[in-house]
Backbone as numpy.savetxt, mean C-alpha at the origin, in Angstrom:
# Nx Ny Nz CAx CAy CAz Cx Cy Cz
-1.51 -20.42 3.95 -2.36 -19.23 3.95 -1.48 -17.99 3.95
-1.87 -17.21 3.32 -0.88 -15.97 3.33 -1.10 -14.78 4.27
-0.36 -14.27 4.54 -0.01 -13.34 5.53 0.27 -12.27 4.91
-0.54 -10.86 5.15 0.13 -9.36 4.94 0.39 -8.43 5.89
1.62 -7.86 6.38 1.68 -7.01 7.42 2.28 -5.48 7.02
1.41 -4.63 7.35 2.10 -3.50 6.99 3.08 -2.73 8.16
3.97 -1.88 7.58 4.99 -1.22 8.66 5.48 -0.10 8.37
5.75 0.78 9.35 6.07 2.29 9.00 5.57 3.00 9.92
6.10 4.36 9.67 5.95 4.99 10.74 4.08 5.78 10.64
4.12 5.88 12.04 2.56 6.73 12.45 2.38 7.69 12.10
3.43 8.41 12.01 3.75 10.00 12.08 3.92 10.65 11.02
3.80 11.66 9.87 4.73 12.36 8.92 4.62 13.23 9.13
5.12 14.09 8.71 4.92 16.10 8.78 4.71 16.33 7.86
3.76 17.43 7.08 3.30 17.79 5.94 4.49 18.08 5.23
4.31 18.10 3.79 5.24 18.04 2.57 6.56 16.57 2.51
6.22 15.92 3.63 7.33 15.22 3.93 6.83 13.85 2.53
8.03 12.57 2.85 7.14 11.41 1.93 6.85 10.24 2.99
5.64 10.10 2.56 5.25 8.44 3.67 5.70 7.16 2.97
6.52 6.23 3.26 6.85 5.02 3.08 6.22 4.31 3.82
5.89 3.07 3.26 4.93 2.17 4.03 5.40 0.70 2.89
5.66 -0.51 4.05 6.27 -1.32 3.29 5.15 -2.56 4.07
4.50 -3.41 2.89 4.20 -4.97 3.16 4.81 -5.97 3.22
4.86 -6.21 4.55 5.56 -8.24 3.97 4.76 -8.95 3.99
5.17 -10.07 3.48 4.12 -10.87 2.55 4.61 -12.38 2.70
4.01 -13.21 4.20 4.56 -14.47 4.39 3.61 -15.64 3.92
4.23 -16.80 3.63 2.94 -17.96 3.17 2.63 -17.68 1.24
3.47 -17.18 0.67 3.06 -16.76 -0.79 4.34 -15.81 -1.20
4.55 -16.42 -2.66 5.44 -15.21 -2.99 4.74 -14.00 -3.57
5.20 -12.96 -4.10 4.71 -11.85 -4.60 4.93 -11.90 -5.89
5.59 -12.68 -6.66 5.96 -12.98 -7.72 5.00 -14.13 -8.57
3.93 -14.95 -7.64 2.92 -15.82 -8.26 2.06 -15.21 -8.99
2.22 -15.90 -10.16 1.20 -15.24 -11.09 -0.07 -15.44 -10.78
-0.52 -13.77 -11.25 -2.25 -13.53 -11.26 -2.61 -12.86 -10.31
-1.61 -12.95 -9.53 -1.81 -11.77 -7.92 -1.48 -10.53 -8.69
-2.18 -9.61 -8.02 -1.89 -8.15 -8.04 -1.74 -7.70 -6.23
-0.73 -7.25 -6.21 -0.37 -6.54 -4.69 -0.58 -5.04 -4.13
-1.70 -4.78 -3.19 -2.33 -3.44 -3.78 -2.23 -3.09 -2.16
-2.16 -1.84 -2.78 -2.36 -0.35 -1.73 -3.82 0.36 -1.74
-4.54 -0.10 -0.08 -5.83 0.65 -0.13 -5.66 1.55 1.11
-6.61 2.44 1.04 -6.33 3.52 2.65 -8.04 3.97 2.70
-7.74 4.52 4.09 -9.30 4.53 4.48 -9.00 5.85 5.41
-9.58 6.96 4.94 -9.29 8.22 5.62 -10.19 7.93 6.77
-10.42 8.95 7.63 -11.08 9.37 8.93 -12.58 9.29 8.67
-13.88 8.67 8.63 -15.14 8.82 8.15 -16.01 8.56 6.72
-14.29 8.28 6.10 -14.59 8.50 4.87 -14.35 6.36 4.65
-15.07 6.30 3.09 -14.79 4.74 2.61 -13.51 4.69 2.09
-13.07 3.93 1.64 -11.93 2.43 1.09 -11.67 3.37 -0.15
-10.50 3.87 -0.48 -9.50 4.41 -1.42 -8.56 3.95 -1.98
-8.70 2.97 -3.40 -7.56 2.73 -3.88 -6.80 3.25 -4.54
-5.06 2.69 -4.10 -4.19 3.70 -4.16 -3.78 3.44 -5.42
-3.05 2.22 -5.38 -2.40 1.30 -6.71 -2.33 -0.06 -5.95
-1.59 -0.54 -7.40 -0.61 -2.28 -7.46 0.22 -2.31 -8.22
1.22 -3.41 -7.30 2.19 -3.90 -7.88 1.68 -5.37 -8.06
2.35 -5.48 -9.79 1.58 -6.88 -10.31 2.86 -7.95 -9.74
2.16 -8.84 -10.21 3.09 -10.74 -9.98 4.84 -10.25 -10.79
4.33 -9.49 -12.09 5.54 -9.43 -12.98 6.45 -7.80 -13.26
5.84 -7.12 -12.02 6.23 -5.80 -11.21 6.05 -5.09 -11.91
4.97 -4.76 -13.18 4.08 -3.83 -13.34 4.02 -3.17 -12.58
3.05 -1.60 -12.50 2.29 -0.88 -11.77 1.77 -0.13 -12.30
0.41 0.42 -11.78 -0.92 1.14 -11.68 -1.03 1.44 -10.80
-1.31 3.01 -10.95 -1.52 4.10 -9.45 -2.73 4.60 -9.93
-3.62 5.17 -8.83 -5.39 6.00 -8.89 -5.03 7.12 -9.86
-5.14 7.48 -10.79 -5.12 9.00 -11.38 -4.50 10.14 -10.57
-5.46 9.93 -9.28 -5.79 10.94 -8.14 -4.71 11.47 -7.65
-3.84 10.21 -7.17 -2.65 9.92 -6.91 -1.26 9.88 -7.37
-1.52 9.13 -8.53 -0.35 9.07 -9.50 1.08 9.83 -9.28
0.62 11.06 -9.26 1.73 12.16 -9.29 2.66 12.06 -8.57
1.47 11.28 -7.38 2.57 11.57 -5.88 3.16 10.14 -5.12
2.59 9.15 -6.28 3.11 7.80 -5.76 3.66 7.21 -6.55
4.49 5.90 -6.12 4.68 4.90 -6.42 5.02 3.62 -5.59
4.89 2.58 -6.07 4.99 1.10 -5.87 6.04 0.39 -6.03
6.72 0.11 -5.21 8.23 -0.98 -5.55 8.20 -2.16 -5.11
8.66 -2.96 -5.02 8.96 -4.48 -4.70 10.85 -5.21 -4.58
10.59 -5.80 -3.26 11.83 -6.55 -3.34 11.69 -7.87 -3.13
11.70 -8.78 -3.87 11.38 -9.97 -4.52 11.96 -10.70 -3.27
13.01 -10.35 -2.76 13.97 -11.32 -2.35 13.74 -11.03 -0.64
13.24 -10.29 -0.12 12.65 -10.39 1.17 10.77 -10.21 0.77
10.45 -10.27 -0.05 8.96 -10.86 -0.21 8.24 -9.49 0.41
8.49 -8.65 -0.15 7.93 -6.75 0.45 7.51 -6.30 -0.51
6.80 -5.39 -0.32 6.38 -4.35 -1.38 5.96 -2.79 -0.69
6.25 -2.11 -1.52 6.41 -0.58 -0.24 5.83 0.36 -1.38
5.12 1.17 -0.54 4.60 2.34 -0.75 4.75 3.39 -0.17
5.42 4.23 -1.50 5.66 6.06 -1.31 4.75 7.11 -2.02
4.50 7.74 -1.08 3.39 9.25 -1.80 4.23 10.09 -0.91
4.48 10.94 -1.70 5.44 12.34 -1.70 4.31 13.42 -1.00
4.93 14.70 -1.01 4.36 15.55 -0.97 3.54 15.71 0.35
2.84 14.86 1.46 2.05 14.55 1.97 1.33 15.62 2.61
-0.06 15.75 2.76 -0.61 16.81 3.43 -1.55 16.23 4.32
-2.38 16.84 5.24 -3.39 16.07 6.29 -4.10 15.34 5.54
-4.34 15.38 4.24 -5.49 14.98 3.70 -5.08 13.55 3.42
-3.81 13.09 3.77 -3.32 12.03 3.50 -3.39 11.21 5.43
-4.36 11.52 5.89 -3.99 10.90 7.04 -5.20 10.03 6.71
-5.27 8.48 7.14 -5.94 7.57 7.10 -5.27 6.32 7.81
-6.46 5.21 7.36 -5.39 3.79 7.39 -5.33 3.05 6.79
-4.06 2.69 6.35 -3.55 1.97 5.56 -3.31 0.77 5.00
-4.17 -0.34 4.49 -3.78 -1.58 4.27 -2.99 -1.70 3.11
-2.30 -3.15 2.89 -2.11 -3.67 1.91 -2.83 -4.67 1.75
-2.91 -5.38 0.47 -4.05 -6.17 0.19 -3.42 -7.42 -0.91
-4.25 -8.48 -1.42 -3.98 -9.28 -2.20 -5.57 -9.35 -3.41
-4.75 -8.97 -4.73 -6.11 -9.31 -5.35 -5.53 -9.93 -6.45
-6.88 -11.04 -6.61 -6.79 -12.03 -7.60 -8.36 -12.20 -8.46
-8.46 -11.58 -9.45 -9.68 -11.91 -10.29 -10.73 -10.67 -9.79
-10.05 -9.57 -9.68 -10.30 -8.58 -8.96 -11.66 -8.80 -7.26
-11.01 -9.77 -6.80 -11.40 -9.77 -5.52 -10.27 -10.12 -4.40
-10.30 -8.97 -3.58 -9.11 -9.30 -2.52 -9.25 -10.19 -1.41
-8.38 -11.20 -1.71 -8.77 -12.52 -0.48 -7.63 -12.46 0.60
-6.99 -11.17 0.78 -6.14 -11.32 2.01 -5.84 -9.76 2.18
-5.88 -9.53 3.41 -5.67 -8.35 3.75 -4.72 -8.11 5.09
-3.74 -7.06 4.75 -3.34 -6.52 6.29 -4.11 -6.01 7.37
-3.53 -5.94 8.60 -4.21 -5.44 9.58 -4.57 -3.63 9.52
-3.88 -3.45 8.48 -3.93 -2.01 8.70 -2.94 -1.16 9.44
-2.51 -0.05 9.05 -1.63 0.65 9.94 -2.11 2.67 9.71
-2.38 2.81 10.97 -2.46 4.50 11.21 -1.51 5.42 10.61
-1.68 6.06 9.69 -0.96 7.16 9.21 -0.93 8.79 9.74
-0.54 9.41 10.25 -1.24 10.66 10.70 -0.37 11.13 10.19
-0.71 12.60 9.29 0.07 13.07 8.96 -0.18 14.55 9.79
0.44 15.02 10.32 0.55 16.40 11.45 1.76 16.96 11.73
2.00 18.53 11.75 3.14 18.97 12.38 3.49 18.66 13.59
């Protein structure tokens, strides 16, 4: 069964960049047909997808987003990390990573708090 855990810090200061990295135990990230995705869930608000990194390290970011992100992968400790630049409050939420296959996600992280504040 696979395992997603996200990690990084709680904290950013506006304009700063948030890194946020998944590991990914019980499955590689490299099996085809997975897509490895970034969702966030602001304060009140619903489920925001960010992007994915594919099986064959593709990527696709939200429009919304694009500008200010991207998706990497290191094959060889089984991670995948997410950076959005620029960051402002409006970026405070929480953060999963996710697993989707046939566009339905059958594994999810626990989530991790982002606050972004001076």
């Amino acid at each position: 069964q696979v395992q997603l855990q996200e990690s990084g810090p709680g904290l950013v200061k506006p304009s700063q960049t948030l890194s946020l990295t998944c590991t990914v135990s019980g499955g590689s990230i490299t099996t085809n047909d997975y897509y490895w995705t970034w969702i966030r869930q602001p304060p009140g608000k619903g489920l925001e997808w960010i992007g994915y990194i594919a099986f064959g390290g593709s990527t696709y970011m939200s429009p919304s987003l694009k500008s200010r992100t991207s998706i990497s992968r290191d094959t060889s400790k089984n991670q995948f990390t997410l950076q959005l630049n620029s960051v402002t409050p409006e970026d405070t939420a929480v953060y999963y990573c996710a697993r989707e296959e046939g566009e339905r996600y059958d594994s999810w992280g626990q989530g991790t708090q982002v606050t972004v504040s001076s």
